[in-house]
C-alpha positions as CSV (number, residue, x, y, z in Angstrom):
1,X,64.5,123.2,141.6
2,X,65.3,119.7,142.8
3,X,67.2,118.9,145.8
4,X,69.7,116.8,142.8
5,X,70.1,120.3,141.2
6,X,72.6,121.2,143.9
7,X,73.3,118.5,146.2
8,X,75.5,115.3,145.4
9,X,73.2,112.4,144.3
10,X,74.9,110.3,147.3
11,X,74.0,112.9,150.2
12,X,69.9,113.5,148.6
13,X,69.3,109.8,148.6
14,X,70.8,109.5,152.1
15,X,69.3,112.7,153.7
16,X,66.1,111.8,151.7
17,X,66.0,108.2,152.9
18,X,66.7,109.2,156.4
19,X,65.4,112.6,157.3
20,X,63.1,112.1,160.2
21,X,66.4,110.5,162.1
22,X,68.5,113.2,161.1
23,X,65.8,115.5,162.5
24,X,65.1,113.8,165.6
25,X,69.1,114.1,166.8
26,X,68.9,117.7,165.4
27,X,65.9,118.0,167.8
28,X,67.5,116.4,170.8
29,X,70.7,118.1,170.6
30,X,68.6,121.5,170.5
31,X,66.2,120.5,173.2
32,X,69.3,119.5,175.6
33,X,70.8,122.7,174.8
34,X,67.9,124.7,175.9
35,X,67.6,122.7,179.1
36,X,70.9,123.3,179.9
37,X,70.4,127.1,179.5
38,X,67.3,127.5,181.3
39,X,69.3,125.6,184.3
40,X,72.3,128.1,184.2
41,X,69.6,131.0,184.1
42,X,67.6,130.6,187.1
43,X,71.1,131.0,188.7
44,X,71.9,134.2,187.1
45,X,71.1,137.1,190.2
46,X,73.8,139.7,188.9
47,X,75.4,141.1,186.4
48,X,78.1,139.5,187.5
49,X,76.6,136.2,186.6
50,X,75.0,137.3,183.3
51,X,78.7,138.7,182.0
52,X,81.1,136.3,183.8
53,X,79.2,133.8,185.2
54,X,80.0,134.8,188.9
55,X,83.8,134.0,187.9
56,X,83.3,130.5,189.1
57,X,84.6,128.5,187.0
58,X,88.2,126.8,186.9
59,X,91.1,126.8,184.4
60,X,90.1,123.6,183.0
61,X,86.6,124.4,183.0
62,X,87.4,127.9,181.3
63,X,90.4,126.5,178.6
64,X,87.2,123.6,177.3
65,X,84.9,126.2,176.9
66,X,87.5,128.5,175.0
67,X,88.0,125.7,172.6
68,X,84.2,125.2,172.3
69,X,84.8,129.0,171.6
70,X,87.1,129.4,169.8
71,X,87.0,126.1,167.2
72,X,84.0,127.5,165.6
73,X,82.6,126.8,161.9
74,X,85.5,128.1,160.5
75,X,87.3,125.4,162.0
76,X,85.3,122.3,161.6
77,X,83.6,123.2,158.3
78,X,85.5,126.2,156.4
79,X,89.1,124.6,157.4
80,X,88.1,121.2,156.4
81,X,86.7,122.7,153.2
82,X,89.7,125.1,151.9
83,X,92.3,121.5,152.8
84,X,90.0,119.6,150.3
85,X,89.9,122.0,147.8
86,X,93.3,123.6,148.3
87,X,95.7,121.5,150.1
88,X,98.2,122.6,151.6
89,X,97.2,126.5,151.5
90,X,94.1,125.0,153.0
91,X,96.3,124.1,156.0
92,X,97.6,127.1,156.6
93,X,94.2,128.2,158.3
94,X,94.7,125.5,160.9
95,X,98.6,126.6,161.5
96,X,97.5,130.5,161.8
97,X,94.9,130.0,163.9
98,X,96.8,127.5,166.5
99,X,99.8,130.2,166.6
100,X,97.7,132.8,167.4
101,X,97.0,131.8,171.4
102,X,100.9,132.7,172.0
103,X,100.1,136.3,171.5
104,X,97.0,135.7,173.7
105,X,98.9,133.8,176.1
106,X,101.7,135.7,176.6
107,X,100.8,139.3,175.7
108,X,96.9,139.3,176.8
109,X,95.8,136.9,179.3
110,X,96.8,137.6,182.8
111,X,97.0,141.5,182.5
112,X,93.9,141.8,180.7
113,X,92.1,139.5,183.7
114,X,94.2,141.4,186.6
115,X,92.9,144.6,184.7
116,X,89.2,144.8,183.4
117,X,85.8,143.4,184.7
118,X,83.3,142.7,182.4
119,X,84.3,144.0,178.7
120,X,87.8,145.5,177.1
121,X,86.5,148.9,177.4
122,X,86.8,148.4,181.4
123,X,90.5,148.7,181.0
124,X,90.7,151.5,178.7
125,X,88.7,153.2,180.5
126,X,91.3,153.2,183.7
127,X,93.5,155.3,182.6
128,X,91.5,157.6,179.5
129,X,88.6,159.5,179.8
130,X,85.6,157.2,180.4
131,X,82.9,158.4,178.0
132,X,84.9,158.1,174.3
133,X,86.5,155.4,175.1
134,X,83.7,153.3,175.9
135,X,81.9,154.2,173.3
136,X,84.9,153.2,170.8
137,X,85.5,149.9,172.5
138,X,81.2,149.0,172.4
139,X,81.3,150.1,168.4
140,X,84.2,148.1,167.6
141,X,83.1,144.8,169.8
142,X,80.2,145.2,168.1
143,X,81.1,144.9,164.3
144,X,83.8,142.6,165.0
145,X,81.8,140.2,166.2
146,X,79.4,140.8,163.8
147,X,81.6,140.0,161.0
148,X,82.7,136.9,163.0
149,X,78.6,136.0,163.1
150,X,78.1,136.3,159.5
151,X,80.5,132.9,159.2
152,X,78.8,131.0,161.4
153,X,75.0,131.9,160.0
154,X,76.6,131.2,156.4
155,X,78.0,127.9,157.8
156,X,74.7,126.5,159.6
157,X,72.6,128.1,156.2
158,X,75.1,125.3,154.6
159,X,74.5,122.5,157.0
160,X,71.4,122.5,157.6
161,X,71.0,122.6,153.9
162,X,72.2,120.2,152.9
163,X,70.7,117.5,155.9
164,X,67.2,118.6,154.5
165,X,67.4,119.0,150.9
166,X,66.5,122.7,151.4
167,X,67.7,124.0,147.7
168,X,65.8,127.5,147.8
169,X,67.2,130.9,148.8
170,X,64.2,131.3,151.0
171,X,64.7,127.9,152.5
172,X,68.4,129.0,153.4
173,X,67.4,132.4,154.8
174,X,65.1,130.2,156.7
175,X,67.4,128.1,158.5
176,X,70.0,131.6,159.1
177,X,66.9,133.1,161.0
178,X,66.0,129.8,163.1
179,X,70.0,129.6,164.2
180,X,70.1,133.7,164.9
181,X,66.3,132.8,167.2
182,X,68.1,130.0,169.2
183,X,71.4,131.9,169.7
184,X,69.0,135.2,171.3
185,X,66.9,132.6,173.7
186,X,70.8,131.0,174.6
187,X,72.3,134.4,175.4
188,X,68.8,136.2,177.1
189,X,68.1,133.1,179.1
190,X,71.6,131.7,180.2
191,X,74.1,134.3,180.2
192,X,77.7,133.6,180.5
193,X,76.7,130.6,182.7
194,X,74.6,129.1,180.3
195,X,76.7,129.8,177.4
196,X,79.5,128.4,179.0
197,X,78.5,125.2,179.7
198,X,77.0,124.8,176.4
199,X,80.4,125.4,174.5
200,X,82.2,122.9,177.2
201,X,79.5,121.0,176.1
202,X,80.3,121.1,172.7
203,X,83.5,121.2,172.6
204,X,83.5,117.7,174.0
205,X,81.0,116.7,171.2
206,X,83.4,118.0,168.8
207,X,86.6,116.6,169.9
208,X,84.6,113.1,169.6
209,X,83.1,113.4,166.5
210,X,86.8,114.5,165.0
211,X,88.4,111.8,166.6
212,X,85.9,109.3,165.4
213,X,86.2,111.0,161.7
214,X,90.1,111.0,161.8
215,X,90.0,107.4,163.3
216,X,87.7,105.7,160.2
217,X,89.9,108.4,157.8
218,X,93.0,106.6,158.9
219,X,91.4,102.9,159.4
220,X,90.7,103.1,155.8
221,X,94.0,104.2,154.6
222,X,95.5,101.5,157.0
223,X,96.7,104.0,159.0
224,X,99.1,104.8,156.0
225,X,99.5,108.7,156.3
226,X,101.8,109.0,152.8
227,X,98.8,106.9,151.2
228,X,96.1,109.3,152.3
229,X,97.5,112.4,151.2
230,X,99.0,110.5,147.8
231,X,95.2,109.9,147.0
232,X,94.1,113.2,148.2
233,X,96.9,114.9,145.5
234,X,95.9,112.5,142.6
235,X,92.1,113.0,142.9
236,X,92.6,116.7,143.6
237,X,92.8,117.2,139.7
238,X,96.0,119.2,140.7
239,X,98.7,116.7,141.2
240,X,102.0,117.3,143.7
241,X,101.1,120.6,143.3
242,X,98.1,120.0,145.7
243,X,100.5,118.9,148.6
244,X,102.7,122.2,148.1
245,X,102.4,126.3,148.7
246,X,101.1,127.9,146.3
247,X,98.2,126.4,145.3
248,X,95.9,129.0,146.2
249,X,98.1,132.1,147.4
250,X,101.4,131.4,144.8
251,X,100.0,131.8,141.8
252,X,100.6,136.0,141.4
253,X,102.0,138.4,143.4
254,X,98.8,139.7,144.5
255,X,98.1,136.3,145.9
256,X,101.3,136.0,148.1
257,X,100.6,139.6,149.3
258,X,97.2,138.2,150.6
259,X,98.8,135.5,152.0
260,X,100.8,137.5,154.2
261,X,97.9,139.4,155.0
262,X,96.1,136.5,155.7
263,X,98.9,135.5,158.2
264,X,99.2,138.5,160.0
265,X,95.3,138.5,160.6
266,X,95.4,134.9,161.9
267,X,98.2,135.6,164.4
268,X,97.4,138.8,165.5
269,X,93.4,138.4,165.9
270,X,92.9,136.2,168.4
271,X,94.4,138.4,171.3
272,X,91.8,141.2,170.1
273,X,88.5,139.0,169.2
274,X,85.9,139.9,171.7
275,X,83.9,136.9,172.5
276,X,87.8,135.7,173.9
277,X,88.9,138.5,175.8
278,X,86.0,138.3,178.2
279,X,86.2,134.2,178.9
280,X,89.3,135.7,180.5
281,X,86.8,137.2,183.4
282,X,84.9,133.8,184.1
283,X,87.9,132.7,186.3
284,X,88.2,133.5,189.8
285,X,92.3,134.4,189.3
286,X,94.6,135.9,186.5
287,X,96.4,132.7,187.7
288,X,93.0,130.3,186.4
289,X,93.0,132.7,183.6
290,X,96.8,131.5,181.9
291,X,95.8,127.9,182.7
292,X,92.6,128.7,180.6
293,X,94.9,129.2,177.8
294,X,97.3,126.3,178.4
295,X,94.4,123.8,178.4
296,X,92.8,125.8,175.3
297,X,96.2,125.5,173.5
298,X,96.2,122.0,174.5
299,X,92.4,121.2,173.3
300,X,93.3,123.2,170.1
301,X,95.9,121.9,169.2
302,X,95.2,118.2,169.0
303,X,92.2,119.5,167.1
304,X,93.8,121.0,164.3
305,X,96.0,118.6,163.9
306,X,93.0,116.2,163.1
307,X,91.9,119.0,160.6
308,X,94.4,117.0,158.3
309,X,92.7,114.0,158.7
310,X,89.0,116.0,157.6
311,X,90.7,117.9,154.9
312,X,92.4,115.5,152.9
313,X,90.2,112.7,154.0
314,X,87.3,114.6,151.8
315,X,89.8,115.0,149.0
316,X,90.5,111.5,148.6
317,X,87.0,109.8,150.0
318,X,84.6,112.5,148.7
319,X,86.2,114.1,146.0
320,X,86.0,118.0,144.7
321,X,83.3,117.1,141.9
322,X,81.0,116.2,144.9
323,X,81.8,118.5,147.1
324,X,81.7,121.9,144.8
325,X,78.4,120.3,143.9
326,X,76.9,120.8,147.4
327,X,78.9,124.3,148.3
328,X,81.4,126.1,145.9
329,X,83.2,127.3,148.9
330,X,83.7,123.4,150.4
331,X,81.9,124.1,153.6
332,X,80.1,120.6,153.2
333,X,83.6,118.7,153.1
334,X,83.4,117.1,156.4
335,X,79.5,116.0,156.9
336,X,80.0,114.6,153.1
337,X,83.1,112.6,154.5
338,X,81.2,111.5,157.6
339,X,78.4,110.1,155.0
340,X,81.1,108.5,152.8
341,X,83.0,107.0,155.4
342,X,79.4,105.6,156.8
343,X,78.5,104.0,153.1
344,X,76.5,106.6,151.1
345,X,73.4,104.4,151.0
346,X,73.4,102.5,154.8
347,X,71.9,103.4,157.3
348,X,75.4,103.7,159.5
349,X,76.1,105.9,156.8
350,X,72.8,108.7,157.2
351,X,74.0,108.3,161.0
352,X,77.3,109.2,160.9
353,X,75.9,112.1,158.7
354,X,73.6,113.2,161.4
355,X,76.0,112.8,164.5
356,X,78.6,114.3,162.2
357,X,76.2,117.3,161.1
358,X,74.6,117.7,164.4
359,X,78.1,118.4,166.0
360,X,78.9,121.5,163.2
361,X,75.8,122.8,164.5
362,X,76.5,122.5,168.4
363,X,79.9,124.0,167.1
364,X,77.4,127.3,165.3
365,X,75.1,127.2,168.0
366,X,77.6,127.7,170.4
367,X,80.1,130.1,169.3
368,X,77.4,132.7,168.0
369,X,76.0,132.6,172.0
370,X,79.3,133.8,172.7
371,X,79.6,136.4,170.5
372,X,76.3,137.7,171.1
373,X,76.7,137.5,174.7
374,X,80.3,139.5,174.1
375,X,79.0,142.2,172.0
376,X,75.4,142.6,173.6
377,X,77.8,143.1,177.2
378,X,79.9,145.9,175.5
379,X,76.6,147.8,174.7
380,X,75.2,147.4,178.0
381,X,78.0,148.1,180.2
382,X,80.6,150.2,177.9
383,X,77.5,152.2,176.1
384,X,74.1,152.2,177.9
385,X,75.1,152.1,181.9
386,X,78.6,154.3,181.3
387,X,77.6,156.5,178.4
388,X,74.2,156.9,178.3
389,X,73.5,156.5,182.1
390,X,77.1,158.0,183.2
391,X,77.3,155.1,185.6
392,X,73.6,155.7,187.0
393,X,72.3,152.4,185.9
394,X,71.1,149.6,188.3
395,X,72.6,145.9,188.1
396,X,69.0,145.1,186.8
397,X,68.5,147.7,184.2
398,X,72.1,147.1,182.3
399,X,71.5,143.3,182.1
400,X,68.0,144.6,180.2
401,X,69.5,146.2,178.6
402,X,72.1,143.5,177.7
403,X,69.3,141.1,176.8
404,X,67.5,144.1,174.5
405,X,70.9,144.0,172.4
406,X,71.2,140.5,172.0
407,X,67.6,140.5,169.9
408,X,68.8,143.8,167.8
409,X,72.6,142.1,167.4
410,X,70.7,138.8,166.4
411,X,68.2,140.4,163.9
412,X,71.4,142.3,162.6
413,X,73.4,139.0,162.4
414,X,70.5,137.2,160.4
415,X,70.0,139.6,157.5
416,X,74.1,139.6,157.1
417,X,74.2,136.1,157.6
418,X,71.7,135.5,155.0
419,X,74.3,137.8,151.9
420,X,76.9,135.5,153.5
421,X,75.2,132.1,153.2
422,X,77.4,131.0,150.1
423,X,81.0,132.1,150.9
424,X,83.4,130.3,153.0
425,X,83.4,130.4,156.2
426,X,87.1,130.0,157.0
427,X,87.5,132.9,154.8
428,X,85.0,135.0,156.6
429,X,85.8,134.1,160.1
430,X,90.0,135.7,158.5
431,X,88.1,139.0,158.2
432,X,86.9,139.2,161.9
433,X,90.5,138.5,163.1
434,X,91.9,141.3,160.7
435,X,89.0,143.5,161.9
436,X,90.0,142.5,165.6
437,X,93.7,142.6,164.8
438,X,93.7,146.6,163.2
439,X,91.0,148.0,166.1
440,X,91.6,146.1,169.3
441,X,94.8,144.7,169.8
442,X,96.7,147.7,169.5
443,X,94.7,149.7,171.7
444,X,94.8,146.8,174.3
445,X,98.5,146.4,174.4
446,X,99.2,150.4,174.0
447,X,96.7,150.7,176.9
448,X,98.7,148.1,178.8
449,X,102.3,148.6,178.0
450,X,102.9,152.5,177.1
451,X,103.1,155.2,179.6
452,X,102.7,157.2,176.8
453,X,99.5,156.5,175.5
454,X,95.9,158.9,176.0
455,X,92.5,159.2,174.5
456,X,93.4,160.8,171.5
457,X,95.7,158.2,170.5
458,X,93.2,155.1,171.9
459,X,90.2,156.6,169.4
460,X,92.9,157.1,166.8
461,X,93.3,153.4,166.8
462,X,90.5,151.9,167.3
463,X,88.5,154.0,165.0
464,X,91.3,154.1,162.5
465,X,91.9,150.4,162.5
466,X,88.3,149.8,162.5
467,X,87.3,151.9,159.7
468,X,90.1,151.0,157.5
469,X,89.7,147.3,158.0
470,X,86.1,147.6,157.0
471,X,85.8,149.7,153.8
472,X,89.0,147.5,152.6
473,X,86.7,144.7,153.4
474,X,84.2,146.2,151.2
475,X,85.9,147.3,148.1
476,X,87.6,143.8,148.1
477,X,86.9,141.2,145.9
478,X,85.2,139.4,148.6
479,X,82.1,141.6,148.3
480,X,82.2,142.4,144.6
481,X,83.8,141.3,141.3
482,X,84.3,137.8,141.5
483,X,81.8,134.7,140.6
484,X,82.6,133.8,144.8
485,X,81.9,137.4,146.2
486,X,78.9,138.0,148.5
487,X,77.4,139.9,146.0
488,X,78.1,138.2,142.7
489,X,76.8,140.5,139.8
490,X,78.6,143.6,141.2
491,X,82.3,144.8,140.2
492,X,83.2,148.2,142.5
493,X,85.9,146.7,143.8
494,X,89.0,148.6,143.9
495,X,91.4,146.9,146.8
496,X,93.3,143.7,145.6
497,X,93.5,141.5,148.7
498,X,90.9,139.3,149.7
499,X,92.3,139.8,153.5
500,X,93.0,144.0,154.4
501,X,95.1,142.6,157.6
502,X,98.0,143.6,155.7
503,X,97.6,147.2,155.4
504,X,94.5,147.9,158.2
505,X,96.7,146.8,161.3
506,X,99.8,148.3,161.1
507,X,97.7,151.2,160.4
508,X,95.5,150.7,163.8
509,X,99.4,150.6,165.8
510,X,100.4,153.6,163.8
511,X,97.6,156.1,164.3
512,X,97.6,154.8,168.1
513,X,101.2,156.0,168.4
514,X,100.5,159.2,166.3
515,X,97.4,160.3,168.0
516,X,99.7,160.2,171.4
517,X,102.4,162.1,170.4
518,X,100.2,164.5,168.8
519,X,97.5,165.3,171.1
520,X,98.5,168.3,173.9
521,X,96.0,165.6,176.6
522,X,99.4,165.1,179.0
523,X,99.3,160.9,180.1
524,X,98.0,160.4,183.7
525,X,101.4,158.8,184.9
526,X,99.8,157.6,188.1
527,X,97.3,156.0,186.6
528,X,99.4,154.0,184.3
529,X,101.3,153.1,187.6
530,X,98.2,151.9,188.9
531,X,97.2,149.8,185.9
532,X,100.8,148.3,185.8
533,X,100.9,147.2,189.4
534,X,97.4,145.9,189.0
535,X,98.1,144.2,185.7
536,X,101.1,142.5,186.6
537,X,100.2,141.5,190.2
538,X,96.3,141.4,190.4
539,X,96.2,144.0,193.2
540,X,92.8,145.4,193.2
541,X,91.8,142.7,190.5
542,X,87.9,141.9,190.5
């Protein structure tokens, strides 16, 4: 197949033309990286260190890697994409996932730091039998963050891509492998430390490169917002109706239903996404903790808002024809922009491309560390050192055991991220939030905020939600039945929505409160004093 069969004619010539530079600032982006880890990992002595990175880092420091976190593929490539090829539905992403750090901020935050040490199951485990517990909170951290992992695989299978003219299935698997090797030597060698300063790192990177994007966006519209998104709606094919709801969730009443659900998940997610929760433990105070969030909010923010810029910029620089061409799913919007904006046959242009490009992939690179590094913690400290060992094992033995489940978690991640590799990644990174949203939230904030609340009803919930979440997720036409599902030539979808948010999390909060009232396990009161106190004023706090 030739690299013209599936790319734009504009990006092969340029990529083509220019490969060896767009592999050399690939190459020193990756090295630097590395560098950077190694340095954080010679001054990782506990597990303190390896999980929170001795809690020494401030509320600024903490709030710019959150955004590093937290503005993942999704956001730079999948976001960008769904504006250009959907408009104002495309938006939506942007506004769900911004709204979302109220919950976290208000509801999650400080208690959640004041109250656990290392993972979520730390404070479920205060107050409910230790062993089940754990080992709910370990399973669902786990498969949440694997579903959030198979977005950014699919996404860097996408970039890289398209940078090298890699057409072939093989090639693609490929480049999902090398990105799952990298994010297992970040996480092993680094540790929170290292992982920290590599998404602060990165966030910086990406907060330039969108600035510079939505600067030469706006410089070429004259700075003429009306004009930019007049010229994204008449090339869109679709008219005003491309600047209007509806677009892509108004069309039937099954749509609107996922739109809601879609909603829900966005809000709702973010307080109960793993690789989040335990950025809260990296700061030395609950105080450093809420300023985290206040600076992430910030950082966010301002982001998002540029999303406009990317989105519509692609629809009226690039065009859909072009960007379908390269990915069906629009997750080559922005880099083709960057290349566009650059003049598709310069060598500003092949630059632009690269810096652009090379900035998605410090965005991949970064966020999978941190959900490896999240879920590979819950196994070694919820599952292996309190389950298996029963609180036997050494400081030493459960961060070996923490590096042993980052290389199974990253193997895991490759082979999903490889069925992913062509859907988007907006969409994909919606299903870890309604998998978060139905499995941990509730059990957090139940765990938190009701006396009432025991084991029975914490496995109910977490179990429940997670469950639920995940065989919707697999009868959905996300998996099966549509030309865009994962797996294209199969139809045993049964469930409707593309998002289960709707139905999976008010079903995690529901079984939480049933499994309480219905279990004859009697609430340790005291304890639930002790958490409150502790949670409220940091009395006792780590």
């Amino acid at each position: 197949m030739s690299p013209s069969a599936s790319l734009p004619l504009a990006a092969t010539s340029a990529t083509t033309e220019h490969r060896p530079l767009i592999i050399t600032l690939f190459g020193l982006f990756v090295v630097a990286t590395l560098i950077i880890t190694v340095w954080a990992g010679r001054q990782t002595k506990s597990a303190a260190d390896f999980y929170a990175g001795g809690r020494q880092f401030t509320g600024f420091q903490n709030g710019l890697a959150i955004s590093g976190d937290y503005m993942s593929a999704a956001s730079f490539l999948g976001i960008a994409g769904a504006i250009a090829l959907f408009g104002y539905d495309g938006f939506l992403y942007s506004i769900g996932f911004l709204v979302a750090w109220l919950v976290a901020l208000l509801l999650v935050a400080e208690p959640l730091r004041n109250s656990g040490r290392f993972t979520m199951g730390d404070v479920l485990a205060y107050r409910m039998r230790q062993r089940p517990v754990r080992t709910a909170a370990g399973t669902s951290t786990i498969v949440v963050s694997i579903f959030y992992l198979l977005a950014q695989m699919a996404g860097a299978g996408v970039l890289v891509s398209l940078l090298l003219g890699i057409t072939t299935d093989t090639g693609k698997v490929l480049i999902v492998a090398l990105v799952g090797i990298i994010m297992i030597l970040y996480v092993t060698i680094g540790g929170m430390k290292g992982t920290t300063w590599v998404q602060m790192v990165k966030a910086v990177l990406l907060i330039a490169g969108t600035l510079l994007i939505t600067f030469l966006v706006l410089l070429k519209f004259n700075f003429n917002i009306s004009d930019l998104l007049g010229t994204a709606a008449e090339k869109s094919g679709h008219g005003a109706a491309f600047l209007e709801p509806g677009l892509k969730y108004g069309a039937t009443g099954t749509s609107k239903l996922d739109f809601i659900s879609l909603g829900i998940a966005l809000v709702l997610g973010t307080a109960g996404l793993p690789h989040i929760l335990i950025r809260f433990y990296t700061v030395p105070t609950a105080q450093a903790a809420r300023k985290s969030v206040l600076w992430a909010i910030g950082i966010i923010g301002g982001f998002y808002l540029m999303t406009i810029a990317l989105g519509f910029g692609a629809a009226a620089i690039v065009g859909q024809a072009e960007i379908t061409a390269s990915n069906k799913a629009g997750n080559t919007a922005a880099p083709l922009l960057a290349l566009h904006l650059g003049g598709t046959d310069s060598t500003a242009g092949a630059i632009l491309l690269a810096v652009i490009s090379a900035v998605a992939f410090a965005t991949i690179l970064a966020v999978v560390a941190g959900l490896t590094l999240a879920s590979s913690s819950s196994f070694a400290h919820d599952i292996y050192a309190n389950v298996i060992r029963k609180g036997q094992a050494t400081e030493k033995e459960e961060v070996r055991a923490a590096r042993w489940a980052t290389v199974a978690i990253g193997v895991a991640s490759i082979a999903l991220g490889a069925l992913a590799r062509d859907l988007n990644v907006a969409g994909l990174v919606a299903l870890a939030f309604a998998v978060a949203a139905s499995a941990n939230l509730p059990t957090i904030l139940y765990s938190l905020f009701w006396k009432r609340f025991t084991t029975q009803g914490a496995l109910w919930s977490i179990y429940g939600g997670l469950i639920s979440s995940v065989v919707l997720v697999v009868f959905s036409p996300v998996v099966s039945g549509k030309p865009t599902s994962m797996f294209k030539n199969a139809d045993f979808y049964w469930f409707p929505l593309e998002n289960p948010g709707l139905v999976s999390i008010p079903l995690g909060f529901l079984l939480g409160w049933l499994g309480s009232v219905l279990t004859k396990e009697k609430p340790d009161r005291g304890k639930y004093a002790e958490l409150e106190v502790k949670s409220l004023t940091g009395v006792g706090a780590h």
